[in-house]
C-alpha positions in Angstrom: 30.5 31.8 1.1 30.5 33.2 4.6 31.6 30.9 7.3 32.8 31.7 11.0 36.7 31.2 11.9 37.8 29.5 15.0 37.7 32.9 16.8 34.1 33.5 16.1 35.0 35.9 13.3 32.4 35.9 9.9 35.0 35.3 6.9 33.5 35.3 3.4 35.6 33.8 1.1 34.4 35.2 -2.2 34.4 39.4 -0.5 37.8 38.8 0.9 39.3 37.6 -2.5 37.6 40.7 -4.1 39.0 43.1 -1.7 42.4 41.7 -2.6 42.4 41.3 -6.5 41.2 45.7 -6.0 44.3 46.4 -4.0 46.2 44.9 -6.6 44.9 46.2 -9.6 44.8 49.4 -8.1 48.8 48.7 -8.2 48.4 47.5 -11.9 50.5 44.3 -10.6 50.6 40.9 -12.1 49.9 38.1 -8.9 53.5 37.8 -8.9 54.8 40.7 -8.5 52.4 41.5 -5.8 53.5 38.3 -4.4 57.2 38.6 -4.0 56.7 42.6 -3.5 55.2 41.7 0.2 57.3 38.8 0.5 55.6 36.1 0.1 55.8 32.9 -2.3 55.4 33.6 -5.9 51.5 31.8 -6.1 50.2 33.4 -2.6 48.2 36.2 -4.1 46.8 33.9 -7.0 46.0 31.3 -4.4 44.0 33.7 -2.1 42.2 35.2 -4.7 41.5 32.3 -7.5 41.3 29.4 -4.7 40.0 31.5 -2.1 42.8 30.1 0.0 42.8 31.9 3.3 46.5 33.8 4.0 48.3 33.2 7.3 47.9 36.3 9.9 51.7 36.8 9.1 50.9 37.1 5.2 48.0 39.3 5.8 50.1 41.6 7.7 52.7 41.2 4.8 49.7 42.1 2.1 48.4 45.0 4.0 52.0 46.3 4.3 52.6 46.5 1.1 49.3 47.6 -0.1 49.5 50.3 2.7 46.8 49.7 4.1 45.9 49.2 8.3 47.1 45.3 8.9 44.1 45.1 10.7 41.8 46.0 7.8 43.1 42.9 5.8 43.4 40.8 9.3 39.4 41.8 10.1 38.5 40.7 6.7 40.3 37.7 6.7 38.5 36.9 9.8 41.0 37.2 12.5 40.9 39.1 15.3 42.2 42.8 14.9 45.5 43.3 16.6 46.1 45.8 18.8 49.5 46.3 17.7 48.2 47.9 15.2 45.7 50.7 16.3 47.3 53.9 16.1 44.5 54.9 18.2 45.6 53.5 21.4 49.4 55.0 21.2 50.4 58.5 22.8 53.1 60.2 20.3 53.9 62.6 23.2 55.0 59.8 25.4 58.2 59.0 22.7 60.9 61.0 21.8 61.0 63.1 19.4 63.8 61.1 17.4 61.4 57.8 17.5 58.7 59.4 15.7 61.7 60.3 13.0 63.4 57.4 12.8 59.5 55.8 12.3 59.1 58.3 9.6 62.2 57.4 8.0 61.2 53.1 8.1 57.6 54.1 6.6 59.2 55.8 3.8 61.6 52.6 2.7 60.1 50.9 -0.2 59.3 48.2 -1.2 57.9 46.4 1.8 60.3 43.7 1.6 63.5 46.3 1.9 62.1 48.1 5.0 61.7 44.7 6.1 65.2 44.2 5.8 66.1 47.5 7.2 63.7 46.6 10.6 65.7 43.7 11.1 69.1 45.2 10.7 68.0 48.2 13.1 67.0 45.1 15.6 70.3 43.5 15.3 71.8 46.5 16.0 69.6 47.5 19.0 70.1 43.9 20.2 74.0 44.3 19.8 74.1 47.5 22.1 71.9 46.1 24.5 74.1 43.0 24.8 77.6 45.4 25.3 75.6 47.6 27.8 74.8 44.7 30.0 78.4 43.1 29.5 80.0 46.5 31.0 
């Protein structure tokens, strides 16, 4: 059943849950496992897919990470807006150093999705922390 979201956006229940239950049997993973391998609460990709429960934005981000696939492909479908975070189109590699693009190299390489997650954050803390002592000098 195709019904429009509060932004307007066509989401069909029933072609969103098929898209889903491919990515993961293209993995050969069990709900679970696809479940906690983004993150998420053991039931989440049972309930999307069986119940036709629609995810968050933050799990649909979550899914397409570690499906690897565009978040914005899973957000469309899901009927949410596209983010524009997420279109590589709109970014200029030249205008970063050199060392960003490996360091972003590096992140997309860390599997699973939950790990580089934990990685991110530790980066962040660490950015955070020299920003901090820069400003206290």
């Amino acid at each position: 059943m195709s019904r429009p979201t509060r932004g307007g956006r066509e989401y069909d229940r029933e072609a969103f849950a098929r898209y889903l239950d491919g990515l993961r049997q293209e993995r050969n993973e069990s709900y679970r496992e696809a479940s906690l391998r983004a993150g998420l609460d053991h039931g989440s990709l049972a309930r999307y897919v069986k119940k036709k429960q629609r995810p968050t934005r933050e799990s649909c981000i979550a899914l397409a990470d570690h499906f690897g696939v565009n978040p914005n492909e899973v957000l469309t479908r899901a009927g949410y807006e596209p983010l524009h975070f997420f279109d590589r189109s709109l970014v200029d590699p030249t205008a970063y150093p050199p060392e960003v693009e490996e360091v972003g190299s590096w992140l997309a390489s860390v599997k699973p999705a939950s790990r580089r997650r934990e990685v991110c954050r530790a980066v962040l803390a660490l950015l955070e922390a020299t920003s901090r002592t820069a400003r206290d000098k």
